[in-house]
TORVO-543895 format. One line per 10 residues: number of its first residue (from 1); their letters; for each residue z, x, y of C-alpha. Coordinates in Angstrom, 1 decimal. Example, Ala and Ser with C-alpha at 12.3 -4.5 7.8 and 13.67 -1.06 7.14 Angstrom:
% TORVO-543895
1) AS) 7.8:12.3:-4.5; 7.1:13.7:-1.1 .
% end
This chain:
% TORVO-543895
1) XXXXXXXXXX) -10.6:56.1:35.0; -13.0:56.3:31.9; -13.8:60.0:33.0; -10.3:60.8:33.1; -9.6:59.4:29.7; -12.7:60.8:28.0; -11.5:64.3:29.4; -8.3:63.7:28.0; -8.9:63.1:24.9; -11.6:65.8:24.7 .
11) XXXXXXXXXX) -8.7:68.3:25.6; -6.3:66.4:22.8; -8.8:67.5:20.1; -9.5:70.9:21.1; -5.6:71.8:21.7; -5.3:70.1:17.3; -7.9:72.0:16.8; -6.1:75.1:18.3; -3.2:74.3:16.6; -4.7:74.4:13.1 .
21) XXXXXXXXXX) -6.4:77.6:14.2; -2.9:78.8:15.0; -1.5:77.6:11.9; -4.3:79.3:9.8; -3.9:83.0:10.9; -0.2:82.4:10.9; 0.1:81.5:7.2; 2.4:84.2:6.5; 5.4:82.0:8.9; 4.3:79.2:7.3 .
31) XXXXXXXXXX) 3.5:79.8:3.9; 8.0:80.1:3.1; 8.9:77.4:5.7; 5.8:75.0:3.2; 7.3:75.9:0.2; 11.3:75.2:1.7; 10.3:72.3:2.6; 8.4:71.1:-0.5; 11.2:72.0:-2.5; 13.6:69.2:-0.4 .
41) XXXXXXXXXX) 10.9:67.1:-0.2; 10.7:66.7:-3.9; 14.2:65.1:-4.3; 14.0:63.1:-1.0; 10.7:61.4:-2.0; 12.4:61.0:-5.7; 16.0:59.5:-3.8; 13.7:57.4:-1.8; 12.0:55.7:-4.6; 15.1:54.7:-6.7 .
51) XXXXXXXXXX) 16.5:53.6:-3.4; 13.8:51.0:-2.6; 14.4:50.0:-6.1; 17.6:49.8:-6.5; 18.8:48.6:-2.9; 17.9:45.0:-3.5; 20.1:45.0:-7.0; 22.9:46.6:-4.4; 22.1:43.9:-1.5; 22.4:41.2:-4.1 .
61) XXXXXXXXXX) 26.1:42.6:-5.5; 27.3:42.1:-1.8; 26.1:38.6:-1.8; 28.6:37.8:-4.1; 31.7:39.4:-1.7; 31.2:42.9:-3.6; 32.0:45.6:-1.5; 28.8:47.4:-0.4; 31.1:50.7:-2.3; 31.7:49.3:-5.6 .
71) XXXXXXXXXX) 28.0:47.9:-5.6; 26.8:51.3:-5.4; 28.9:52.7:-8.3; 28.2:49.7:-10.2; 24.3:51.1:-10.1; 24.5:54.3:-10.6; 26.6:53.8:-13.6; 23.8:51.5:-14.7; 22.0:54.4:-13.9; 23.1:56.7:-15.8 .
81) XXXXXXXXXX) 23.3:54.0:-18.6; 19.9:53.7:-18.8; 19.5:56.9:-18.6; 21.9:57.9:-21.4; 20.3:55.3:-23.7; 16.3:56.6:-22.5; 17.0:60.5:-24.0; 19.3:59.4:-27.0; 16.4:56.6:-28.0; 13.3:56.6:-26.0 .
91) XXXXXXXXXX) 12.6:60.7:-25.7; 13.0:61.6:-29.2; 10.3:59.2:-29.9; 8.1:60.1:-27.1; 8.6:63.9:-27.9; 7.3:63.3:-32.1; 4.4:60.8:-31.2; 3.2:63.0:-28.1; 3.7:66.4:-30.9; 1.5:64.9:-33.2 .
101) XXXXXXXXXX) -1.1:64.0:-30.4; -1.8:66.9:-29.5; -1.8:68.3:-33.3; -4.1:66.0:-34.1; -6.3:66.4:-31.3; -8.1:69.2:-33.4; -9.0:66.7:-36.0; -10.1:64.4:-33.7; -12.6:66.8:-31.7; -14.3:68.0:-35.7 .
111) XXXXXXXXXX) -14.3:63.9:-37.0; -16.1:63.4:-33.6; -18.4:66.2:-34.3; -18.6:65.3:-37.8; -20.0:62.0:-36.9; -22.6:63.1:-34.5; -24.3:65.8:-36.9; -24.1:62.4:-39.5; -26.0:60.5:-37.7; -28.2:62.9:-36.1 .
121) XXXXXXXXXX) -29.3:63.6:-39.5; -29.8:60.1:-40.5; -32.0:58.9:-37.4; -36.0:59.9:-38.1; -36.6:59.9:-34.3; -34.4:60.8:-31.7; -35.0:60.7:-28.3; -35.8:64.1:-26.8; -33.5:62.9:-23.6; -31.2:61.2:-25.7 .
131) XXXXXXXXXX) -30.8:64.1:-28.0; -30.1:67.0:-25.5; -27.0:64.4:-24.3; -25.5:64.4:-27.4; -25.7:68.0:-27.5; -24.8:68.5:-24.6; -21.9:66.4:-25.3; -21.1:68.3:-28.7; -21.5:71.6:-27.0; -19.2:70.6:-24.1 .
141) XXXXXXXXXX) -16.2:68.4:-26.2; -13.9:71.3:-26.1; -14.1:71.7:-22.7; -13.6:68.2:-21.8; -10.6:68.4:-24.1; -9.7:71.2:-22.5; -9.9:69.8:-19.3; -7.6:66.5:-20.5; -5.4:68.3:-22.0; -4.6:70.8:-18.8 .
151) XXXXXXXXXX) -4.4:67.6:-16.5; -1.7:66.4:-19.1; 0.0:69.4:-19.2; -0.2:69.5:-15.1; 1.3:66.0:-14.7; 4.1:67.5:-17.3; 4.5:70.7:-15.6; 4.8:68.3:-12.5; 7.3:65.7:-13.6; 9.8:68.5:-15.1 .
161) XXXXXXXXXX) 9.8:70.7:-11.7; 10.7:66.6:-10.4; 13.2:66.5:-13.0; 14.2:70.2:-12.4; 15.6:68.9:-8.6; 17.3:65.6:-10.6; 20.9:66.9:-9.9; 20.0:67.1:-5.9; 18.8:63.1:-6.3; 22.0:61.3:-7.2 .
171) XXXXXXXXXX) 23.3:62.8:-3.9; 20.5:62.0:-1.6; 20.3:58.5:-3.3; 24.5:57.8:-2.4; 23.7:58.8:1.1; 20.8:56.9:1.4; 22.5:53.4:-0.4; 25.5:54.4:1.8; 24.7:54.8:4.8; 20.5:54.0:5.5 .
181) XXXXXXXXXX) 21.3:51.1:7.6; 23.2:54.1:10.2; 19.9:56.2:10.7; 18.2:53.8:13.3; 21.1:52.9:15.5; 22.2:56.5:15.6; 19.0:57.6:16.4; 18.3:54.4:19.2; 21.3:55.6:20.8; 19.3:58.7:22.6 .
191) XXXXXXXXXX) 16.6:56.5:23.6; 15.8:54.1:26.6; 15.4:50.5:25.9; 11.7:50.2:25.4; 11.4:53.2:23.3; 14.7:51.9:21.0; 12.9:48.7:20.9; 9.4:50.6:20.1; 11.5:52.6:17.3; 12.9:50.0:15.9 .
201) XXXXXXXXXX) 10.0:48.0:15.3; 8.1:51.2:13.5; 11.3:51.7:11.1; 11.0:48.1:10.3; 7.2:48.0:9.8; 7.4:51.6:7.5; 10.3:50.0:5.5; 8.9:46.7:4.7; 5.3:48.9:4.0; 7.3:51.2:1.4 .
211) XXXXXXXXXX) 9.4:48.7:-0.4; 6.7:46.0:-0.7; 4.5:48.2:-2.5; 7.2:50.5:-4.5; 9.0:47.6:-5.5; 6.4:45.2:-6.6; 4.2:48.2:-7.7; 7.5:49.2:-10.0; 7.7:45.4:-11.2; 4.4:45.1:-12.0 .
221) XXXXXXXXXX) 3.5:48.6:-13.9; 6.8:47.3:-16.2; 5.8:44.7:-17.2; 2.0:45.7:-17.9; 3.7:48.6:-19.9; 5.8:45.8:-22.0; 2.9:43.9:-22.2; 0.4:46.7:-23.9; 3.7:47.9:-26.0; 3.9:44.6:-27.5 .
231) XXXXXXXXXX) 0.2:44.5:-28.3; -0.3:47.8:-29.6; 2.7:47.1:-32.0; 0.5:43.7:-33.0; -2.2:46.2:-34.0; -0.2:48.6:-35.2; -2.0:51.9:-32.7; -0.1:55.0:-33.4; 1.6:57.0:-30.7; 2.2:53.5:-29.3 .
241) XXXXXXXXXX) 5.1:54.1:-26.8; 4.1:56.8:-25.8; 0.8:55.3:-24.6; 3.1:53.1:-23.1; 4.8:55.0:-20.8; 1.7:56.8:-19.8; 0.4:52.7:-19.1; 3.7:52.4:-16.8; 3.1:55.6:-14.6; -0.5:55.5:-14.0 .
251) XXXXXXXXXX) -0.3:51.7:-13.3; 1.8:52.6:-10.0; -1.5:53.8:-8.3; -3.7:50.8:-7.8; -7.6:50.1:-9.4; -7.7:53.4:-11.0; -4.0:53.0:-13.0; -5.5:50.8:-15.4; -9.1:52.7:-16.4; -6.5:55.9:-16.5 .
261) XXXXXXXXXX) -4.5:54.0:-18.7; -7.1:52.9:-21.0; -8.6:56.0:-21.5; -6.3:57.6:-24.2; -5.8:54.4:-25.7; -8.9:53.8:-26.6; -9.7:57.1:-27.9; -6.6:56.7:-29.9; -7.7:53.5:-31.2; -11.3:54.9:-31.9 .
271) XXXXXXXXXX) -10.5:57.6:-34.0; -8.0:55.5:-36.2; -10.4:52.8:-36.8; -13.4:52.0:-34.7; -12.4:48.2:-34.8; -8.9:49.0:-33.6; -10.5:50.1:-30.4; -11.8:46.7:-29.7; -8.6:45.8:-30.3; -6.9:48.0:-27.5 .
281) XXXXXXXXXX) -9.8:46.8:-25.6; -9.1:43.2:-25.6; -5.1:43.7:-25.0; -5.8:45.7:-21.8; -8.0:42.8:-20.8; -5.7:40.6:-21.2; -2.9:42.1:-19.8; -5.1:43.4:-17.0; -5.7:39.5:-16.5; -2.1:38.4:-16.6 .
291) XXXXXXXXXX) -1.3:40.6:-14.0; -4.1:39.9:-11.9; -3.8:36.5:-12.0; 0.2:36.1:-12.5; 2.2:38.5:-11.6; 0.7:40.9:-8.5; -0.4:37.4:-6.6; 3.2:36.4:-6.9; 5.3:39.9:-6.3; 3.0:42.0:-4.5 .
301) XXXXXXXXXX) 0.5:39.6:-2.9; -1.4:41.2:-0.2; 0.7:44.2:0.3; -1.1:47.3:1.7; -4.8:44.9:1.9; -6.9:48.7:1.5; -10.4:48.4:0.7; -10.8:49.7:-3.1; -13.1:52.0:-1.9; -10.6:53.7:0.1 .
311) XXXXXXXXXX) -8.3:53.7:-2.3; -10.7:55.8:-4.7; -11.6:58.5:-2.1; -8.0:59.1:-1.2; -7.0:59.4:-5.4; -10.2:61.5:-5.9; -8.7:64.0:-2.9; -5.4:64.0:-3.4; -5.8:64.7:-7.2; -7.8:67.9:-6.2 .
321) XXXXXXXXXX) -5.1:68.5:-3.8; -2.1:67.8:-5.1; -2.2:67.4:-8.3; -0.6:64.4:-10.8; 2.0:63.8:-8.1; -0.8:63.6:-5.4; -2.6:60.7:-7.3; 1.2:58.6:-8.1; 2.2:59.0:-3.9; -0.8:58.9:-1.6 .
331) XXXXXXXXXX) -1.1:55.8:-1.4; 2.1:54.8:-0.5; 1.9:57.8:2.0; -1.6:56.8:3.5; -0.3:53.5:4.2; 2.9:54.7:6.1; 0.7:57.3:8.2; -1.9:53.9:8.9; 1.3:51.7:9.4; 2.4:54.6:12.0 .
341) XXXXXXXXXX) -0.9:55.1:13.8; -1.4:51.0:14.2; 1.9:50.9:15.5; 1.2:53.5:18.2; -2.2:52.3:18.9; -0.3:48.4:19.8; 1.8:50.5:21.7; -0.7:51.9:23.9; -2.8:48.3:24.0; 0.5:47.1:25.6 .
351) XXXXXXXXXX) 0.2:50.0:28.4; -2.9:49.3:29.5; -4.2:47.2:32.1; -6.0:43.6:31.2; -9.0:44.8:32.2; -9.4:48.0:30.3; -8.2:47.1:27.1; -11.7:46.5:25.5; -13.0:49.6:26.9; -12.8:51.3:23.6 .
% end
């Protein structure tokens, strides 16, 4: 029985490997059917995350004898009133603070090198390692600049081909607050009883995997974003929303949101007034203790429980893969497919005789 096993799953991981082979040398039936299907992707995955955060407002509306129809309109004209009121306030702002960063990152990069020849000539004795650093550093500021500045304008290039499929969202997002609940009966219907029962359980276990962490992920990067907003206004930091904002997207991938966060902030802070970054310091502290301590323990609680180590390999790939995007959804993605392949593996525990189940 172990031989027969062992052979089979020998075969199973040549014939994927044959298939990728395939795949590969086949790029040119595969390469237009990628990019069709990225483009639908794009508003699906963007339907799907306004749906896991808006379905609860929608569940609550028909606690109080709404009809499940009207509750839906009612949020998408909130919607759209929010949405209304973020480009006729909000954007403007955003667009003249985030102009005036990147004018003044010039200034920045020649006060930075400024200060390094001032007090390279001030020091009688310098390191010989220490001093080929801070050249190197000097020598290499532009690219590093460089480098920040194309990420940025990657993660912008990114979230206006999102915005560029909006008008396909609103449509996906009706069907999905509309009719969601019809997908897994319609599709039980086709199967046999154990594998209905099997399907069902996998839906369930995905769904409560995506809206645990998308909702209390979306609850928590809100109100870390309000939090820092309201301390950078205390300390008057320019470009303030704007570093806001930034605070509220990056927080959605977990660890790493925070440092990313941080980063421009400080160097904001730094080159306004070296005390102010102490400043911008302490309120990220502080806010990163808040929600630590507070908030995530109370809305997210142990949610996806991945190792942080994990969590750091898979941004680091998917940011050389995919881009901006890649770093904001492989998480939520990694824990689906791990959701998907423990459910399968139970599965096939519940197949197997008593006495072979620790065989492997």
């Amino acid at each position: 029985m172990l031989e027969k096993k062992s052979i089979r799953i020998l075969v199973t991981t040549i014939l994927i490997f044959l298939l990728i082979y395939l795949i590969s040398i086949t790029n040119f039936v595969f390469a237009p059917l990628g990019a069709y299907l990225t483009a639908i992707a794009v508003p699906i995955i963007g339907a799907g995350v306004i749906f896991y955060v808006t379905n609860p407002l929608v569940n609550l509306l028909e606690k109080y004898k709404i009809p499940r129809m009207v509750s839906i309109i009612l949020v998408f004209l909130l919607i759209i009133t929010l949405g209304y009121l973020g480009i006729n306030y909000v954007v403007p702002i955003v667009q003249s603070q985030f102009n005036k960063l990147v004018s003044n990152t010039p200034n920045m990069i020649n006060t930075f090198e400024d200060f390094v020849n001032l007090w390279q000539q001030n020091q009688n004795y310098i390191p010989e390692q220490l001093e080929t650093a801070i050249q190197n550093v000097t020598d290499n500021l532009n690219t590093y600049v460089e480098n920040i500045t194309s990420f940025l304008f990657d993660a912008i290039g990114q979230i206006f081909t999102f915005v560029f499929a909006f008008f396909l969202i609103p449509f996906f997002l009706f069907f999905m607050l509309k009719d969601g609940d019809r997908f897994v009966p319609f599709i039980t219907k086709f199967l046999s009883k154990p594998k209905a029962d099997s399907f069902k359980k996998l839906t369930s276990d995905i769904n409560h995997t995506l809206a645990s962490f998308i909702q209390g992920q979306f609850i928590v990067s809100v109100c870390v974003g309000v939090m820092l907003y309201i301390g950078y206004l205390i300390i008057d930091l320019n470009y303030s929303l704007t570093l806001a904002l930034f605070a509220i997207i990056v927080n959605f991938i977990p660890f790493v949101g925070p440092f990313l966060a941080a980063i421009p902030a400080v160097i904001v802070g730094l080159f306004q007034s070296p005390i102010l970054a102490v400043w911008v310091i302490v309120i990220m502290v502080i806010a990163q203790q808040i929600e630590g301590n507070l908030i995530s323990p109370n809305i997210m609680g142990k949610v996806l429980q991945i190792h942080p180590l994990t969590v750091i390999t898979l941004i680091l790939a998917a940011g050389g893969i995919a881009g901006f995007l890649g770093l904001l959804f492989i998480i939520p993605a990694y824990a689906v497919i791990r959701t998907i392949i423990s459910h399968f593996y139970h599965e096939w525990r519940k197949r197997q005789p008593a006495d072979e189940k620790d065989l492997f």
